[in-house]
C-alpha positions as CSV (number, residue, x, y, z in Angstrom):
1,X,121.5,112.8,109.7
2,X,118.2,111.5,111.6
3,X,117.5,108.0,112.2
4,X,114.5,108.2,109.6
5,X,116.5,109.5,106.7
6,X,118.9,107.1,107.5
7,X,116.1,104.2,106.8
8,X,114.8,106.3,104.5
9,X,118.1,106.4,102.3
10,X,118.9,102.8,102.4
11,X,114.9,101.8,101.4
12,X,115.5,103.9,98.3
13,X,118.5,101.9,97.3
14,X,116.0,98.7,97.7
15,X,114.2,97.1,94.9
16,X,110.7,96.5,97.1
17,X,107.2,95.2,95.5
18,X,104.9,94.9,98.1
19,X,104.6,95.6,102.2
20,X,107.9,95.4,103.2
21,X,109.2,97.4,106.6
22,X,107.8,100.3,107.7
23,X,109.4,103.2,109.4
24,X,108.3,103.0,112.9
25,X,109.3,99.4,112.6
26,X,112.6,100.4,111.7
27,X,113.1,103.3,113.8
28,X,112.2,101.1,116.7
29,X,114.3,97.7,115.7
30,X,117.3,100.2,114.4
31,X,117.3,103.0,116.8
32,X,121.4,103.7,116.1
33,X,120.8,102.7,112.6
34,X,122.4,100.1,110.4
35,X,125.4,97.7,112.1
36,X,128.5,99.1,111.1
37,X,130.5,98.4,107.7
38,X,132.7,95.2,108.1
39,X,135.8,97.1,105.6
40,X,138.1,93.7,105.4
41,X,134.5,91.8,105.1
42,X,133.3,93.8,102.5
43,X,137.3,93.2,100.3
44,X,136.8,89.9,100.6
45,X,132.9,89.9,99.6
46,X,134.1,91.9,96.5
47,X,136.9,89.4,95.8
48,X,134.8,86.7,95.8
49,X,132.0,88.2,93.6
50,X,134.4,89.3,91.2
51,X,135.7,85.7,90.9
52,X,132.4,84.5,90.5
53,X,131.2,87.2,87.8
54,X,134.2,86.3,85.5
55,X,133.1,82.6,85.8
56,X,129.8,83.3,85.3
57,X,129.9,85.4,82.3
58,X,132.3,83.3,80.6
59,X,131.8,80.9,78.1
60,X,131.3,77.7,80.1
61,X,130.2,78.7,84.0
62,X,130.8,76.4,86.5
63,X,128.2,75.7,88.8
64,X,130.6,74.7,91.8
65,X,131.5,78.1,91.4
66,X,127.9,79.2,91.2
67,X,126.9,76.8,94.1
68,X,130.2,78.0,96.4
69,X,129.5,81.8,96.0
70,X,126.3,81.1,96.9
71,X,127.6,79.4,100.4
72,X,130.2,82.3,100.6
73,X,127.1,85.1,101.0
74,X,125.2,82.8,103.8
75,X,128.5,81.6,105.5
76,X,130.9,85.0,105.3
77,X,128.6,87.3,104.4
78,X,125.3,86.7,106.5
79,X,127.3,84.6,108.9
80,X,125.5,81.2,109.3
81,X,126.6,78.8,110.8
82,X,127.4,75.6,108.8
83,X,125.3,73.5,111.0
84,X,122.1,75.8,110.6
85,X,121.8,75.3,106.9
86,X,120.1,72.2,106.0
87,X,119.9,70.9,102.7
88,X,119.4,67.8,100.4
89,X,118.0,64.6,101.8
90,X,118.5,66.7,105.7
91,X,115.6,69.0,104.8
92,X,112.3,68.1,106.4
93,X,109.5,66.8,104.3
94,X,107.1,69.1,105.6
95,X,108.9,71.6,103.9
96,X,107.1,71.6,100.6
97,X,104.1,72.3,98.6
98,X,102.0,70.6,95.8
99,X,100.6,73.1,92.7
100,X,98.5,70.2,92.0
101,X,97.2,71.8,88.7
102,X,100.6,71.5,87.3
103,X,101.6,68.6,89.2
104,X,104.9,69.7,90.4
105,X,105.7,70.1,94.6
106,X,107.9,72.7,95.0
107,X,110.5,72.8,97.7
108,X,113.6,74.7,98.4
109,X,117.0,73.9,98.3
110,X,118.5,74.9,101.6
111,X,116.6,76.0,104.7
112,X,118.2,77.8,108.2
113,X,117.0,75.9,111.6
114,X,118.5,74.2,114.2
115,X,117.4,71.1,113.9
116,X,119.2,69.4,117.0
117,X,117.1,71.5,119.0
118,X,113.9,70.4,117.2
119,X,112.8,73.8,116.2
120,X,111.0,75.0,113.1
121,X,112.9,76.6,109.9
122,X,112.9,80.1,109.7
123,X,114.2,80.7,106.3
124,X,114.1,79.0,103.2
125,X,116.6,79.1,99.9
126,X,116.2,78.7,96.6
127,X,119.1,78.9,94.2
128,X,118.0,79.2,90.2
129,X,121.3,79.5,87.2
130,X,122.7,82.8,86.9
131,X,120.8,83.5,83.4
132,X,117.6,83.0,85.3
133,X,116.0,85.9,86.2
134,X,114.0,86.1,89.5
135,X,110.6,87.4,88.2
136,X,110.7,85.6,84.2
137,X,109.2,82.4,83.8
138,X,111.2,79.0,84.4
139,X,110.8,77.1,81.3
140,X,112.2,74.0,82.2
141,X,109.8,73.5,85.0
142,X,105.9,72.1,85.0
143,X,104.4,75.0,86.2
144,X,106.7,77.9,84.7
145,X,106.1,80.7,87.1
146,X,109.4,82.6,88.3
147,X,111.0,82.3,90.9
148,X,109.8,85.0,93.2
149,X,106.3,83.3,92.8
150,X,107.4,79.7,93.0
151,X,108.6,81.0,96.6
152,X,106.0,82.8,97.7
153,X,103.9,79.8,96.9
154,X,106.3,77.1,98.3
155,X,105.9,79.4,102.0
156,X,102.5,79.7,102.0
157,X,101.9,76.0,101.4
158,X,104.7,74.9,104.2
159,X,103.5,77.8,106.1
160,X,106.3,79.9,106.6
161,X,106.5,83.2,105.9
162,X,110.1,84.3,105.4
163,X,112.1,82.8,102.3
164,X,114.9,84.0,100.3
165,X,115.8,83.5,96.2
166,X,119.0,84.3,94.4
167,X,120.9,83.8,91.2
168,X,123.9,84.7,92.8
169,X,123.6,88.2,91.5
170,X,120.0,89.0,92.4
171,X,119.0,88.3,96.6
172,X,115.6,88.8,97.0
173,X,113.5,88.0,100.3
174,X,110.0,87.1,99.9
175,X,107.7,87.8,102.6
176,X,104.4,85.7,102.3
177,X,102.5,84.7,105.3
178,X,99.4,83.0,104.6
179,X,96.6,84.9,103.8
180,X,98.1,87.8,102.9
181,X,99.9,89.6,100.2
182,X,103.4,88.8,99.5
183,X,106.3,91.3,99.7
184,X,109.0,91.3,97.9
185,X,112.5,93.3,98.6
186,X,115.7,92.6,96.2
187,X,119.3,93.5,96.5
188,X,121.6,93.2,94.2
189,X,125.2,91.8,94.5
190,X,126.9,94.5,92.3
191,X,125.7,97.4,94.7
192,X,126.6,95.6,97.7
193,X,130.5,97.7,96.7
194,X,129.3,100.9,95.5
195,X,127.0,101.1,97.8
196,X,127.9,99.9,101.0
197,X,124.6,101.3,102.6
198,X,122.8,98.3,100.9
199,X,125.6,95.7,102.4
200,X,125.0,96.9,105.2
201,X,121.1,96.9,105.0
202,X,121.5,93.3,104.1
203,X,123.6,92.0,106.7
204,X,121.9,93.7,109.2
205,X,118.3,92.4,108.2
206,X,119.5,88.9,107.1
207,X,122.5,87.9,109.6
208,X,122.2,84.8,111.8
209,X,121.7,87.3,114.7
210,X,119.2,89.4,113.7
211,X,117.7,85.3,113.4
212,X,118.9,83.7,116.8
213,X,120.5,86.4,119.5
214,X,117.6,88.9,119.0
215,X,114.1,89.3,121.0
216,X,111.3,87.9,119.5
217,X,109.9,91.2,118.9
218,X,113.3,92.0,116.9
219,X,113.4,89.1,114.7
220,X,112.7,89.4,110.6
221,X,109.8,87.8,110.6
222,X,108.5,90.3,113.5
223,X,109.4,93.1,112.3
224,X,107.6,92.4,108.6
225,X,104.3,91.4,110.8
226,X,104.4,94.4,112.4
227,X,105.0,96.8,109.0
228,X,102.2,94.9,107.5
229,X,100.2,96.4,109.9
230,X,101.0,100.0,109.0
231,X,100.0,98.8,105.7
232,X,96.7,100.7,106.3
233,X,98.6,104.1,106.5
234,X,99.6,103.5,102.9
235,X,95.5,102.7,101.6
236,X,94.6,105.9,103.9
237,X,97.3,108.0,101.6
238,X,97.0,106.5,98.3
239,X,93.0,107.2,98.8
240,X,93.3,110.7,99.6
241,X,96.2,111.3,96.6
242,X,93.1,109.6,94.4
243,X,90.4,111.7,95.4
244,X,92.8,114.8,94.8
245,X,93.2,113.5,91.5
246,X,89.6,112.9,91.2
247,X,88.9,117.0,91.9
248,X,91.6,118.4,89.3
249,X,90.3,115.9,86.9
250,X,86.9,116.9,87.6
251,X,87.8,120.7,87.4
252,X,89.8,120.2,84.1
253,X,87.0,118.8,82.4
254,X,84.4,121.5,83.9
255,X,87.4,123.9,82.4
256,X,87.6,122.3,78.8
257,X,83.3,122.1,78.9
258,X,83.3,126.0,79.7
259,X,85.6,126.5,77.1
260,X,83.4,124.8,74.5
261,X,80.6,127.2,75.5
262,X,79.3,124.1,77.3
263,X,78.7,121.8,74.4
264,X,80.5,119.2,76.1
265,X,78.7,118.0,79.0
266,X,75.7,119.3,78.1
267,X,72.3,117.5,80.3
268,X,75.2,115.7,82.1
269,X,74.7,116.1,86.0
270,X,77.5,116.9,87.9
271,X,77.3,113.6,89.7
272,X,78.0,111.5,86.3
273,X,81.0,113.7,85.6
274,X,82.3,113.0,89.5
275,X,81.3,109.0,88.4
276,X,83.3,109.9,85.4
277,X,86.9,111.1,86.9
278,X,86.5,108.4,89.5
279,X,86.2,105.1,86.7
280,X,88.9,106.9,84.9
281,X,90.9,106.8,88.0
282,X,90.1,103.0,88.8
283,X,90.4,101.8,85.2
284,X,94.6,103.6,85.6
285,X,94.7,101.6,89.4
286,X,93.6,97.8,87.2
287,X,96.1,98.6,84.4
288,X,99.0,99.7,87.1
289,X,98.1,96.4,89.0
290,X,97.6,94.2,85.6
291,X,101.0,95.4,84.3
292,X,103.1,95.2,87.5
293,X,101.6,91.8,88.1
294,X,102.7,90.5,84.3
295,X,99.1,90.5,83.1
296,X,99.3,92.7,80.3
297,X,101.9,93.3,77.7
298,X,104.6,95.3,79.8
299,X,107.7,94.1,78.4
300,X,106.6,94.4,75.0
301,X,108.1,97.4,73.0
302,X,105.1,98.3,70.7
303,X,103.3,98.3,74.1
304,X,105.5,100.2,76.2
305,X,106.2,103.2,73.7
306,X,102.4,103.2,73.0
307,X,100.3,101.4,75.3
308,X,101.4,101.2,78.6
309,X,100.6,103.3,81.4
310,X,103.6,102.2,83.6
311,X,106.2,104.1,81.4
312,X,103.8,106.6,80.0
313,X,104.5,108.6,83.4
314,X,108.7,107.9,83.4
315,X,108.1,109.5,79.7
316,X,105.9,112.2,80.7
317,X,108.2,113.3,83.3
318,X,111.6,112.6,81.6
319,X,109.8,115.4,79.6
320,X,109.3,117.6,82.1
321,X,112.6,117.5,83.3
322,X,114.3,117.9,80.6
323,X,112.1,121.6,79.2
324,X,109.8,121.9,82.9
325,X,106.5,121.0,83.2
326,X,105.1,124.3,81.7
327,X,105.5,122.9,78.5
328,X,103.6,120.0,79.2
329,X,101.1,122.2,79.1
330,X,101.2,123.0,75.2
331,X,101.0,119.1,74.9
332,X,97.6,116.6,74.4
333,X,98.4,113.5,73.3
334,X,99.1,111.5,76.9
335,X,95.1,111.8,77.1
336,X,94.7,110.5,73.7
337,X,97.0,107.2,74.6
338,X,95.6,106.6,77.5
339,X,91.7,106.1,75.7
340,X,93.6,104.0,73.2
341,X,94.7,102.0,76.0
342,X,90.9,102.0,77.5
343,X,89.8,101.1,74.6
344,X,92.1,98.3,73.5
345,X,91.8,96.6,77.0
346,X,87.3,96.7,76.5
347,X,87.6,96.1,72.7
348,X,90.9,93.7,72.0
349,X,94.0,94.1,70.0
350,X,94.5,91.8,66.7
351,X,97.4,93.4,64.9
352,X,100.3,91.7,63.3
353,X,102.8,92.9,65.8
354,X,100.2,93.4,69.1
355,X,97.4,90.8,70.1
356,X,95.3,91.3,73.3
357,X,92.1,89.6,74.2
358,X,89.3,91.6,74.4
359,X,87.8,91.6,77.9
360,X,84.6,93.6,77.7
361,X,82.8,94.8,81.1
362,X,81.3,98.2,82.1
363,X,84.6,99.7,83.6
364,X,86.6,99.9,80.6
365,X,83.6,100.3,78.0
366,X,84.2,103.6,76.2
367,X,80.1,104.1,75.5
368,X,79.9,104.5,79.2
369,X,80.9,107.9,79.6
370,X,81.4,109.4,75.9
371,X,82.5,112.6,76.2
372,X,85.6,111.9,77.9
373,X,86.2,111.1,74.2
374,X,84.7,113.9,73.3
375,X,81.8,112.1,71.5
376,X,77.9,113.2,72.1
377,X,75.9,111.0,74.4
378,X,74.3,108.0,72.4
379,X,77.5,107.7,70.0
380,X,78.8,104.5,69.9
381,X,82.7,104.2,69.9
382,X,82.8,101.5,67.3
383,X,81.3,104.0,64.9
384,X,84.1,105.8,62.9
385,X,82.0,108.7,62.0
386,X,80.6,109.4,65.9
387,X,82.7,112.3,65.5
388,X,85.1,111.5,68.4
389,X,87.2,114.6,69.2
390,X,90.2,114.4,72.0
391,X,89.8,116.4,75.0
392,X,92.6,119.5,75.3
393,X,93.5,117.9,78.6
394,X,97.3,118.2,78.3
395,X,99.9,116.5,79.1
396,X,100.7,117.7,82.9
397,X,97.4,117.5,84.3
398,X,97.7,113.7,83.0
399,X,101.2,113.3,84.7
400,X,99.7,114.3,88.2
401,X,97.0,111.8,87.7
402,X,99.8,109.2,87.2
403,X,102.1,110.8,90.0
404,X,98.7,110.6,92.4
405,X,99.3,106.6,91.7
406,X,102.9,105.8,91.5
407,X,104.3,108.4,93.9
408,X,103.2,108.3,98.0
409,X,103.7,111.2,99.9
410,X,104.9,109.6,103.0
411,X,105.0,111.9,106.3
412,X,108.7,111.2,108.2
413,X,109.2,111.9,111.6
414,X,111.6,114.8,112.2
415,X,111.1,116.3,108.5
416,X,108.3,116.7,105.5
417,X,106.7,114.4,103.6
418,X,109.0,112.7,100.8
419,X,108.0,110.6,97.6
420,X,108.0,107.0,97.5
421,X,107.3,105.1,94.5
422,X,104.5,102.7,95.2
423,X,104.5,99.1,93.7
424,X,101.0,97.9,93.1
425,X,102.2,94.5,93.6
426,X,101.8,95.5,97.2
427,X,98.0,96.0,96.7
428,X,95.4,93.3,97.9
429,X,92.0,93.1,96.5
430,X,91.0,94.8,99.7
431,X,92.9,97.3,99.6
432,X,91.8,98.7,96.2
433,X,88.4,98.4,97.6
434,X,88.8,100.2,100.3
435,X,90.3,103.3,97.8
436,X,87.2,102.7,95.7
437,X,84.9,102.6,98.5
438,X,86.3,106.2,100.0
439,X,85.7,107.8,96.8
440,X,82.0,106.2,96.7
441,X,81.3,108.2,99.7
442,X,81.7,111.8,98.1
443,X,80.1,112.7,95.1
444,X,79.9,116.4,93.1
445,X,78.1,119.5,92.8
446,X,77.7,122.5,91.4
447,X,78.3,125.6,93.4
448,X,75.1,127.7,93.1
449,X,77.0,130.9,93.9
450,X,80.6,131.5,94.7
451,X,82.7,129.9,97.4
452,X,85.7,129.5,99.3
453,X,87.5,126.3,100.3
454,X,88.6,125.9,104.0
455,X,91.5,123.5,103.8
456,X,90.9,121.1,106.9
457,X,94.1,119.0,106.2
458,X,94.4,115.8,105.9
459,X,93.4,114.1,108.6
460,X,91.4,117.1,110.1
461,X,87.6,117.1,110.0
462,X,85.9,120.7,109.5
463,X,83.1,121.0,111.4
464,X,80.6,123.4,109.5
465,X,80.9,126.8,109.3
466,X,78.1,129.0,111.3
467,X,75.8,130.4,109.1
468,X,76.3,128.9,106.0
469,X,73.0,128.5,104.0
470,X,71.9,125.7,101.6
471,X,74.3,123.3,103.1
472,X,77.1,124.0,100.8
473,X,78.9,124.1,103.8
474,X,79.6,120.9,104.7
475,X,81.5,118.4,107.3
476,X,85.0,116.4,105.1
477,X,87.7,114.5,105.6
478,X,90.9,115.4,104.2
479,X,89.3,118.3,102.1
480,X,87.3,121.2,102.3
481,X,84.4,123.5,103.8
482,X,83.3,125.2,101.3
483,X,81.3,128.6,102.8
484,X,79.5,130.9,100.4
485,X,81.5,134.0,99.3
486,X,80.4,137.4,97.9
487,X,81.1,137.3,94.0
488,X,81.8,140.6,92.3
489,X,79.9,140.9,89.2
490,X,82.1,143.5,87.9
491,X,84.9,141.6,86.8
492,X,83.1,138.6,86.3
493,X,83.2,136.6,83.0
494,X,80.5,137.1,80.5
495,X,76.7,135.9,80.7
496,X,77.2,133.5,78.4
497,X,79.4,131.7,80.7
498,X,77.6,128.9,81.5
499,X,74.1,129.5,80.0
500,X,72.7,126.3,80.1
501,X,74.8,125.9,83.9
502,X,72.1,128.7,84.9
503,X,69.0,127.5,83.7
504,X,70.0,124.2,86.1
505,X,71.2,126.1,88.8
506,X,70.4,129.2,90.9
507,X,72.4,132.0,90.9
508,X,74.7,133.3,88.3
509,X,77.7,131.2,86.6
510,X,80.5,132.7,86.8
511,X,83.6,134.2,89.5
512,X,85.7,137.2,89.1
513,X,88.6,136.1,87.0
514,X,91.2,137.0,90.2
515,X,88.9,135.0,92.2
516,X,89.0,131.9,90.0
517,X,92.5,131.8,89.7
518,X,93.3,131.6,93.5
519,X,93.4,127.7,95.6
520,X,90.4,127.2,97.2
521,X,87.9,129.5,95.2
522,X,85.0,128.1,93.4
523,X,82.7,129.9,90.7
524,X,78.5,129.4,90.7
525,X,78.4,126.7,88.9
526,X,81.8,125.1,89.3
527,X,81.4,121.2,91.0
528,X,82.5,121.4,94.5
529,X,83.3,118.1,96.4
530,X,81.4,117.0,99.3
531,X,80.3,113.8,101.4
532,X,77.7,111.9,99.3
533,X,74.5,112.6,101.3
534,X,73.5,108.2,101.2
535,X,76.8,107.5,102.6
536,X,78.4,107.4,106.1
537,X,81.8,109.5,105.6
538,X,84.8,108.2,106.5
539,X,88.5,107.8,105.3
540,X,89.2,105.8,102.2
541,X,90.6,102.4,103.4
542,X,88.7,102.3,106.6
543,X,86.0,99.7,106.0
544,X,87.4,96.6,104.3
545,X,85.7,94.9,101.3
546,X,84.9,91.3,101.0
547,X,86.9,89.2,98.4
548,X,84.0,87.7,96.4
549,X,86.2,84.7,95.8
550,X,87.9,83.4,99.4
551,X,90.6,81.4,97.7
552,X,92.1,84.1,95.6
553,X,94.4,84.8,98.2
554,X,95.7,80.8,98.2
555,X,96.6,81.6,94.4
556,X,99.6,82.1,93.2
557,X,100.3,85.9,92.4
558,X,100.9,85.2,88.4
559,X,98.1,83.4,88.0
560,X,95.7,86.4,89.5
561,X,94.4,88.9,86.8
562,X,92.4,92.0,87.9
563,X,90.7,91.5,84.8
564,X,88.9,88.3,85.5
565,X,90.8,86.6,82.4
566,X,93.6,84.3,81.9
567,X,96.2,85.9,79.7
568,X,97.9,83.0,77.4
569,X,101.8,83.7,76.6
570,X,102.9,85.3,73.4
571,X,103.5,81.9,71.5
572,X,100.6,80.9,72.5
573,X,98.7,83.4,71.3
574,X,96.3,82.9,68.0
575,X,98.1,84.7,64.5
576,X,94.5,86.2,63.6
577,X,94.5,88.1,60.6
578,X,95.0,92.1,60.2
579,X,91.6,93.6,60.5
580,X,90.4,96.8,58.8
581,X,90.5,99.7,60.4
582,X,93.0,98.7,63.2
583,X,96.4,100.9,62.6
584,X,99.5,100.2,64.2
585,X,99.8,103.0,66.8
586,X,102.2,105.8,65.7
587,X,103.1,109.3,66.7
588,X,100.1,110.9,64.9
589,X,98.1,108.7,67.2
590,X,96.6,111.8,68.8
591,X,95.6,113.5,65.8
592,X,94.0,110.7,64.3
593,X,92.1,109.6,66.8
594,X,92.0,106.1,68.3
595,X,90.9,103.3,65.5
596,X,88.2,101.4,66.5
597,X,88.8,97.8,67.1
598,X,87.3,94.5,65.2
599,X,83.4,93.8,66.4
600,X,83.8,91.4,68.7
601,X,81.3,89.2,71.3
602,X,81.0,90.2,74.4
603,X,83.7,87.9,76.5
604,X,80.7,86.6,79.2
605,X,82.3,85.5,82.5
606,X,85.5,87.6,81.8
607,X,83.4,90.6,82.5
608,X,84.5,93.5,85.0
């Protein structure tokens, strides 16, 4: 096996949320791979966690017992040195920080340094109860963020950037420097035996060695400063899996309008429907971002079988696994959910069993761009009689617009490209600007005769084909040059095609039916994709964008909402009463439609 599927198998068994270490990092730091399995080590690791799972899951844990297997996985297991942990009344004062909003300094419980030789810590511990888990609110504390987030904001005010958190079962290392985003990677005690690629993963990361006996270059906190900076590799994918998403939802709605005999999009420029595909696209990136972060309802089962759009793709493909993907394709009602989710984020849920405050703005706001409901321009989606039809846009098309977001197509050296689920936790405010930003500079339009797509790759740039008239030819990253072909009228589909296409465009609408249904070839009068003529082109992710707030970063991670609005806990929530004409979400959801929700006032400063 090579080095890189060695990393690359062991990462997979990792829980990660955010940068954590990249491959080159790894093939460089681990060149021979993981440090060997310790066999009598691991026995006695197993020994002692079994001891400590029967005492914990009893009836009345003891914490000595807690607190000692605790010790046991830094002592035995990581192999600190006794003298190197620091704790209690020994551990420096300015090893703290103040969350003066809630009035509570937070600090941790043990820390690794050497203090007889004066230098600074390099780890810090915090140790919660068993029950606890490490990413749930701790009630019993002032400000009742979890623990992952109490950590990540104890480092950044002590200004360290390495610390670790466990309930004895969960060990997760959080990774937040100042100023940037946090990463966060867990491992879990109960693989550590079944399997011993994680133990080893662990030990080898985490020992005192890999702390003290190392070059500086080699140490943890080196080797996550360097990942972070291949960070950018994984904005530069994730923007070219979204503008490929962008193009096949683009085509699939140019599809459904020529199936309608071009009713649907009628007097819409293709420019408004590339707008449209790439605000559908962001409004999936805030919700993937809200709901990883906490900010939404993700947890709640009401909300998860109907709402969310974190399961709706584990659904979509245990689906497709289970009868293929082809049968997605006799399947519309993903679409349908997803514009109830749209339009319950813009509009507000106040049902007996779901409440969500409405938070307005132009990104989620269904009037925006109506016929992606299937409603006529000037319709207004509170209007029950607007005559709001869904889209046929079935059920696969909608699971590669989720894969394009969850799943990276990383390249490994020595082999192809393999998936890796991506944790929008990972993602900085920049960062989704600079996805937004690259799909700003292209825009659409219709081909006035038929073409054929050159496939530059990636990270190829096609310079212009000689010859090509009316600039439909044209210089792009990652995508095509499109060059004028020769249509043959004969087997063409029929004049009425695209009628009112024509009348806006030279040419005839319309491709030979084999020509249409090969990669690459465009129709007259099918959008083609191409660098928006305003813009400088470049690779999405290149050019950062400003945060408009500077201190956002300072904040702690729960507290940040896409959405510009606080989002109270479920107790806290007000019991408004039922209102008509809101239904609790069932499986004729798509049939019916998508109830239009209460009237309300537009939410001012929580705006988009």
């Amino acid at each position: 096996m090579s080095m890189a599927r060695h990393h690359a198998e062991w990462l997979s068994l990792v829980e990660v949320s955010g940068p954590f270490l990249s491959m080159p990092v790894l093939q460089r730091a681990f060149p021979q791979g993981l440090d060997e399995h310790d066999a009598e080590g691991g026995r006695q690791a197993r020994s002692a966690y079994e001891e400590w799972a029967d005492n914990q899951g009893g009836t009345r844990p003891d914490q000595a017992i807690h607190r000692a297997w605790i010790r046991f996985v830094l002592t035995e297991v990581l192999g600190f040195a006794p003298e190197v942990l620091v704790e209690g009344p020994a551990l420096p004062e300015a090893l703290a920080a103040t969350v003066a909003e809630h009035h509570e300094t937070l600090r941790p419980d043990l820390a690794v340094l050497r203090a007889d030789r004066g230098e600074a810590a390099r780890l810090l511990v915090a140790v919660v109860p068993r029950a606890q888990g490490l990413e749930k609110p701790q009630a019993d504390r002032r400000w009742k963020a979890s623990p992952a987030s109490r950590m990540a904001e104890l480092l950044r005010g002590a200004g360290m950037p390495l610390g670790l958190v466990t309930n004895g079962e969960q060990w997760m290392l959080v990774h937040a420097p100042r100023g940037e985003t946090a990463g966060f990677a867990s491992w879990y005690a109960e693989t550590w035996f079944d399997e011993r690629l994680t133990l080893r993963a662990f030990r080898s990361l985490l020992s005192m060695g890999r702390f003290f006996s190392v070059a500086d270059t080699d140490t943890p906190e080196a080797l996550l400063r360097d990942s972070m900076a291949n960070q950018q590799d994984v904005t530069d994918q994730l923007g070219y899996q979204v503008r490929q998403a962008v193009e096949v939802l683009v085509g699939t709605l140019d599809r459904i309008d020529r199936d309608q005999g071009r009713a649907l999009l009628r007097d819409t420029p293709e420019t408004t429907l590339y707008e449209a595909a790439l605000t559908v696209m962001m409004r999936l990136v805030f919700l993937f971002s809200s709901e990883e972060r906490g900010l939404l309802l993700l947890g709640d089962p009401l909300y998860d079988e109907h709402y969310a759009v974190s399961t709706l793709g584990a659904q979509l493909r245990a689906a497709a696994d289970q009868a293929g993907e082809e049968v997605l394709e006799r399947r519309n009602d993903a679409w349908s959910r997803l514009l109830a989710t749209f339009r319950a984020v813009h509009g507000g849920v106040n049902h007996e069993d779901l409440r969500l405050p409405a938070y307005g703005g132009d990104l989620f706001d269904p009037d925006r761009f109506p016929f992606l409901e299937g409603r006529l321009t000037g319709t207004s989606w509170r209007d029950v009689g607007a005559g709001a039809r869904s889209l046929p846009i079935d059920n696969r098309t909608v699971l590669h617009l989720l894969d394009a977001l969850q799943v990276l197509h990383v390249k490994v050296a020595g082999g192809p490209a393999e998936p890796r689920r991506l944790s929008f936790r990972a993602l900085d405010i920049e960062q989704i600007g600079h996805v937004y930003e690259g799909l700003l500079d292209h825009t659409a339009k219709r081909a006035p005769e038929p073409v054929v797509g050159l496939n530059g790759g990636k990270d190829r740039v096609a310079r212009g084909v000689a010859g090509a008239p009316g600039g439909v030819a044209h210089q792009e990253r990652g995508g095509a040059a499109h060059v004028p072909g020769r249509g043959d009228g004969q087997d063409a589909e029929g004049p009425g095609e695209g009628a009112h296409a024509a009348g806006r465009h030279p040419g005839r609408c319309g491709v030979a039916r084999g020509l249409r249904q090969r990669r690459g070839a465009f129709g007259a009068c099918d959008p083609l994709f191409m660098p928006h003529p305003r813009r400088q082109l470049r690779s999405p992710g290149r050019h950062p964008v400003r945060r408009r707030l500077r201190d956002v970063r300072h904040r702690p991670a729960v507290e940040r909402h896409p959405l510009h609005a606080p989002q109270p806990d479920r107790a806290d929530r007000p019991a408004h009463p039922r209102p008509a004409g809101l239904h609790r979400p069932g499986r004729g959801q798509a049939e019916r439609g998508v109830a239009a929700a209460p009237r309300r006032r537009d939410p001012g400063p929580h705006r988009l």
